[in-house]
C-alpha positions in Angstrom: -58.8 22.1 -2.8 -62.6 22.3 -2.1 -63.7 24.1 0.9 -67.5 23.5 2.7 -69.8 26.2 2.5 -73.4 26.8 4.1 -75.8 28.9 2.2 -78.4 30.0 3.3 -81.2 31.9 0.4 -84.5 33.0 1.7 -86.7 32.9 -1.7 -89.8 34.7 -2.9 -91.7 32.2 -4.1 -95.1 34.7 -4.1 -96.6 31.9 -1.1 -96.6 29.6 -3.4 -94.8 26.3 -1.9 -94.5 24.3 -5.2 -92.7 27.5 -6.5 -89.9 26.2 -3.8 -89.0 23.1 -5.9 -87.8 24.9 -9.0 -86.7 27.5 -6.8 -83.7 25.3 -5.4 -83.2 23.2 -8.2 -82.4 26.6 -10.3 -79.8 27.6 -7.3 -78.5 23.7 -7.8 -78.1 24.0 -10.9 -75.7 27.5 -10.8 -73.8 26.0 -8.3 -73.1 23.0 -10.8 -72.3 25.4 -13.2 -70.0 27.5 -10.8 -67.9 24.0 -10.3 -69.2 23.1 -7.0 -70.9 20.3 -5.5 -73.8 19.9 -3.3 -73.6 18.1 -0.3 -76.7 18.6 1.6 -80.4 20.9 1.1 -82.2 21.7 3.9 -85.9 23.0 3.5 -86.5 25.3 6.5 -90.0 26.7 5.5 -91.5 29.8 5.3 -91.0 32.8 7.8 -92.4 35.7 8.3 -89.9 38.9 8.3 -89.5 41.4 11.5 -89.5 44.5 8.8 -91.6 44.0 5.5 -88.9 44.2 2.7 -89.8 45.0 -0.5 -93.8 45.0 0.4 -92.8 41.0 1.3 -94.4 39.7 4.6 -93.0 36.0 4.2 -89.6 34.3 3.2 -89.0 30.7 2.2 -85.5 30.0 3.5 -83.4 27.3 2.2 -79.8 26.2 3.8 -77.4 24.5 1.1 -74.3 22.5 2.1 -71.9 22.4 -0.4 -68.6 22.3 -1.5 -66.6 24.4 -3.9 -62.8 26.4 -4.5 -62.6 29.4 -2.2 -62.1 31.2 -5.3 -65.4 30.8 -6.9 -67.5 31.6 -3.7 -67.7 35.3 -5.0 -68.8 34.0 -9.0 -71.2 32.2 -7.3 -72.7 34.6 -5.4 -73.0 37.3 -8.7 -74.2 33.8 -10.3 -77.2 33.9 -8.1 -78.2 37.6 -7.8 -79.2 36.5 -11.3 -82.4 34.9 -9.8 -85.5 37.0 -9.9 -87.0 34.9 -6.9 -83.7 35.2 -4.9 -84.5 38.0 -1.3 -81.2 37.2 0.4 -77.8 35.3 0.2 -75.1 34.4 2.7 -72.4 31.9 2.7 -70.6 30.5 5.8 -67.3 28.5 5.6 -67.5 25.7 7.9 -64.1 24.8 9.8 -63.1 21.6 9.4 -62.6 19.1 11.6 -58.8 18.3 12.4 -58.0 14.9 10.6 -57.6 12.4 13.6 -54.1 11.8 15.2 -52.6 8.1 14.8 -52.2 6.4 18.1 -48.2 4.6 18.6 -48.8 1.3 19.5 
């Protein structure tokens, strides 16, 4: 059974925004490959960071909603450290929502 994840990826795209495109199409594409499905991509823009990391001022951050077997979440993860524009990953399991109880007429 598939569980829902939120992912978020803040990118170095070198302030360029049509860098962003192929950006999240390569982290679709891995997730593909990793057996998952994408349910969702939410562009959140670019952000500048409290602390420079890395000599990088500015972050493009990306949230994915997708689905995928608890036990790939961690191939997936090494999947994407394979990314050269990829700063940061996190994944979130979102709870789900208790199925809805049948009334007794």
């Amino acid at each position: 059974m598939k569980a829902i994840y939120d992912g978020l990826y803040i990118l170095n795209v070198q302030g360029k925004d049509e860098n962003v495109k192929e950006a999240i199409e390569a982290l679709e594409s891995t997730l593909r490959s990793e057996e998952g499905e994408l349910l969702g991509c939410q562009k959140m823009d670019r952000r500048r960071f409290e602390r420079i990391a890395q000599r990088i001022e500015f972050g493009y951050y990306v949230n994915l909603i997708f689905s995928l077997a608890p036990s790939r979440i961690g191939a997936l993860g090494e999947a994407q450290k394979a990314h050269p524009f990829l700063l940061r990953q996190f994944y979130l399991r979102r709870k789900q929502a208790p199925e809805p109880a049948a009334s007794a007429a």
